[in-house]
C-alpha positions in Angstrom: 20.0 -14.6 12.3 17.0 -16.7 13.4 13.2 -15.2 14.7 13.7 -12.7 16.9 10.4 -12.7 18.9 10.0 -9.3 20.4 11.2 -7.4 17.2 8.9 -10.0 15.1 6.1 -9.1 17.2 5.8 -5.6 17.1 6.6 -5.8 13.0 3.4 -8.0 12.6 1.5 -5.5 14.1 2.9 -2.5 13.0 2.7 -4.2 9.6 -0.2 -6.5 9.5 -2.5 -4.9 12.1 -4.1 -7.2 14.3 -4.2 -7.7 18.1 -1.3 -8.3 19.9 -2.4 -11.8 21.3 -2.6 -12.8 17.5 1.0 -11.6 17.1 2.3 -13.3 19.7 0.6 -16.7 18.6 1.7 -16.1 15.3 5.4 -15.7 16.5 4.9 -18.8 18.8 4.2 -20.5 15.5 7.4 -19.2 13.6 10.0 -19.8 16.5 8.2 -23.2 16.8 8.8 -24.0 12.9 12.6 -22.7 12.7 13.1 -24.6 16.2 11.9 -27.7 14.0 14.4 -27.1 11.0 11.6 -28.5 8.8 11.4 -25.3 7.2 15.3 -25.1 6.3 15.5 -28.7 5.3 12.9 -28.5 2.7 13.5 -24.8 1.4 17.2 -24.5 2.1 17.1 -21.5 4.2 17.0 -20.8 7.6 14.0 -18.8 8.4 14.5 -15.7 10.0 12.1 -12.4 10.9 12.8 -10.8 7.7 11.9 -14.1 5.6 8.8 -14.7 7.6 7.3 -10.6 7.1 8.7 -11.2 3.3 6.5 -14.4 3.1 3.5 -13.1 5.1 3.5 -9.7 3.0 2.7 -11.7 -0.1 -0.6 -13.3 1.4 -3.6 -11.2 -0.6 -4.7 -9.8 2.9 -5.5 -10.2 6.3 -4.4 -10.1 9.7 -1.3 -12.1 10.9 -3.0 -15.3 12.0 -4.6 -15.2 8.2 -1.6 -14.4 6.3 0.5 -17.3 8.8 -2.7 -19.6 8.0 -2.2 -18.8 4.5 1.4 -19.2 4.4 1.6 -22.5 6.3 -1.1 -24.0 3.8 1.8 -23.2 0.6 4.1 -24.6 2.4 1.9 -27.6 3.6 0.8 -28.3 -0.3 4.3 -28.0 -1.4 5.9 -30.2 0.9 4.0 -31.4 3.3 4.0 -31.7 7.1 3.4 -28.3 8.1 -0.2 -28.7 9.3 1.0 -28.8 12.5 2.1 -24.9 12.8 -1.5 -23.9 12.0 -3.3 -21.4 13.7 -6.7 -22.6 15.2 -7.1 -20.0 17.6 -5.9 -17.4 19.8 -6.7 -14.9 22.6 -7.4 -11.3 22.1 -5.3 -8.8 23.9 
């Protein structure tokens, strides 16, 4: 099983808070990262919804975008490469 947007979505919020156009950024960034296969080449699993709440849910805190932003940064000083799926921005809504 791979993201699943809509049911990713809705968790990150229900979870996580936030607004909705953060969620949806945030899973735009995950489908974007399994899509790329970096993430199972260097960890050796494919990333799927439940990994990417599991990972998120250890952040300290924060929203989605922060606990992504967070996230992407481990994964960015343990292998690198993954500056790309960063979150810069998003819309509200």
């Amino acid at each position: 099983m791979t993201v699943e947007p809509g049911p990713l979505e809705v968790r990150l919020r229900n979870r996580f808070g936030g607004t909705a156009g953060e969620s949806r950024v945030v899973v735009r960034q995950a489908v974007d990262l399994a899509d790329s296969g970096q993430y199972e080449a260097d960890v050796g699993a494919e990333l799927t919804t439940e990994a990417v709440l599991e990972e998120l849910a250890d952040a300290p805190h924060g929203t989605p975008a922060d606990r992504w932003n967070w996230w992407i940064g481990s994964l960015e000083v343990a292998y690198g490469g993954y500056g790309q799926f960063g979150i810069q921005r998003y819309r509200d809504g």
